[in-house]
C-alpha positions in Angstrom: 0.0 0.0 0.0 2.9 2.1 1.0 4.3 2.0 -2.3 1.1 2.4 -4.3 0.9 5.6 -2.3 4.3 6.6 -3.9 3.7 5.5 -7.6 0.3 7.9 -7.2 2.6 11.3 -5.5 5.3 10.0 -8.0 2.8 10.2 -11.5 1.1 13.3 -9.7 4.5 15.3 -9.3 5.4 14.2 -12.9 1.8 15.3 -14.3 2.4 18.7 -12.6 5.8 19.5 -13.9 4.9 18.7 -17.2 1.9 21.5 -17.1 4.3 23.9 -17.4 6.8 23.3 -20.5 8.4 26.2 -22.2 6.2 26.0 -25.1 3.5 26.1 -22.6 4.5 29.2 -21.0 5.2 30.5 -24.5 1.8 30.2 -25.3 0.0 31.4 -22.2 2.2 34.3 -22.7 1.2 35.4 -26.1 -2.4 34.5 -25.4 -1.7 37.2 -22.3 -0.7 39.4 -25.0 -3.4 38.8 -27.2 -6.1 39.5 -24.6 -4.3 42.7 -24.5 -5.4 43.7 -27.9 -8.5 45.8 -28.7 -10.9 44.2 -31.5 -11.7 47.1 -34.2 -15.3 47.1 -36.3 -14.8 44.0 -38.5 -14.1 42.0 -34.7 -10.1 41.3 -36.0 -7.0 43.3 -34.5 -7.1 47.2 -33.9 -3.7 47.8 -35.5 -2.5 50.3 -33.2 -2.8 48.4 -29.8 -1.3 45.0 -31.7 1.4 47.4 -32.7 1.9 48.4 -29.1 2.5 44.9 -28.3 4.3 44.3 -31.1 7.5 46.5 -30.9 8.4 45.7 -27.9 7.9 41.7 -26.9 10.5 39.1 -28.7 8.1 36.1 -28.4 5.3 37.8 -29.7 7.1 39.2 -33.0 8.5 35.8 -33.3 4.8 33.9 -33.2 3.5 37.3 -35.7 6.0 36.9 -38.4 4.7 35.3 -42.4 7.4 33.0 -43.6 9.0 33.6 -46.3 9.7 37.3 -44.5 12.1 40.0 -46.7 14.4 42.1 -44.2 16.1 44.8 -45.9 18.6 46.6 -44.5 20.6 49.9 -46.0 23.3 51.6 -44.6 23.8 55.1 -45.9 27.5 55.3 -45.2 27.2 58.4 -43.1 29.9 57.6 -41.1 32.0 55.2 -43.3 31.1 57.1 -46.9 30.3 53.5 -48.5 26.8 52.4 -49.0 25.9 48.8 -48.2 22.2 47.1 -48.9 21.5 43.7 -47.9 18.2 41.7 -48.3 17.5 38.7 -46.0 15.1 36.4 -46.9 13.5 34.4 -43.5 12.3 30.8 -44.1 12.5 30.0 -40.7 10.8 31.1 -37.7 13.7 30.5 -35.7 16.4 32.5 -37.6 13.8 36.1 -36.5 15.4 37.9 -34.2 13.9 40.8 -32.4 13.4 44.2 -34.0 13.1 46.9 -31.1 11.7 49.4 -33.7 15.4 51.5 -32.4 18.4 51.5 -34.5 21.1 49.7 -32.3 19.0 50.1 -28.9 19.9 53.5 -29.1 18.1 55.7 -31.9 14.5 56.9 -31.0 12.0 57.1 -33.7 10.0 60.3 -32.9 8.2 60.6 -35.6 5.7 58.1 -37.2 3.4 57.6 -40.3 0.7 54.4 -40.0 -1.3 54.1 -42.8 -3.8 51.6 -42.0 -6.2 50.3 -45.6 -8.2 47.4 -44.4 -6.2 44.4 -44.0 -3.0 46.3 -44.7 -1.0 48.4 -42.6 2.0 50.4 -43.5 4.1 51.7 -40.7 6.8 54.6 -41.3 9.6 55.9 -38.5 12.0 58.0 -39.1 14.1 60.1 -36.5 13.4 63.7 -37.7 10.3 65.3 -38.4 11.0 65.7 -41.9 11.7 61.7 -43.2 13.3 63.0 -46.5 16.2 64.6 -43.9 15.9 61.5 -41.3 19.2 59.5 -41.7 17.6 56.8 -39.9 13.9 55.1 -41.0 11.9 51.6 -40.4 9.4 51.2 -43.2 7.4 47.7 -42.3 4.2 46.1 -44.1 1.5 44.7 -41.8 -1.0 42.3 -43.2 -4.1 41.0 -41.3 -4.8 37.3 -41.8 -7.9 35.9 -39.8 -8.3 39.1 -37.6 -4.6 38.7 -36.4 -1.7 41.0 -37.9 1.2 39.7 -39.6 4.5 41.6 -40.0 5.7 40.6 -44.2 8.2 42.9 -44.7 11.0 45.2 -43.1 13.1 48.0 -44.6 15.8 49.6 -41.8 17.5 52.7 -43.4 20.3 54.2 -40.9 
């Protein structure tokens, strides 16, 4: 009896510890996030409070990513005088890494264009008030698929 008792505390602890895997937690976390969001008229996303959560949580860019995803990025040789462009194509999920809407962690993007067209949603920053004089921009495409917003595409000018 004494060892029945054990198997049951033994299968109960294991049962209990497996409630909470990391892809578990993962998603409770982004359905936290998702709760967050404001529905709009047509009962999807409100772009501006997904965006909100967008910028600044690493899981949740990762899980609102479309695969294949274009990053393009530009370096306007301000400091060096040589030009460089680059496109990355993303087939993976895994090989996102987070985008904190900042150039470097360190540039703040004041200034800010969303054009929002149904299920499309462009998003312009730029770090001076005029973005034909900002040395540093983040042009991004939004799509909504199924109520939820999807980043497609990424264009970082600095």
């Amino acid at each position: 009896m004494r060892n029945f008792g054990f198997i049951l505390l033994s299968l109960l602890l294991l049962f209990c510890s497996c409630q909470n895997t990391p892809e578990r937690l993962r998603r409770r976390h982004i359905s936290e996030l998702e709760n967050m969001i404001k529905a709009d008229s047509t009962r999807g996303e409100e772009f501006k409070s997904f965006f909100a959560q967008f910028v600044k949580d690493s899981l949740f860019q990762h899980e609102r990513i479309t695969i294949p995803f274009v990053k393009h990025l530009t370096d306007n040789g301000y400091e060096t005088g040589c030009i460089r462009d680059s496109v990355v194509t993303i087939n993976n999920k895994n090989e996102w890494t987070f985008c904190s809407f900042m150039m470097n962690n360190s540039v703040n993007y004041p200034f800010q264009s969303i054009k929002i067209d149904h299920d499309t949603a462009l998003v312009h920053l730029f770090d001076n008030q005029s973005e034909d004089y900002s040395r540093n921009k983040i042009h991004s495409l939004f799509v909504r698929v199924k109520g939820k917003w999807m980043i497609t595409a990424l264009d970082i000018i600095h």
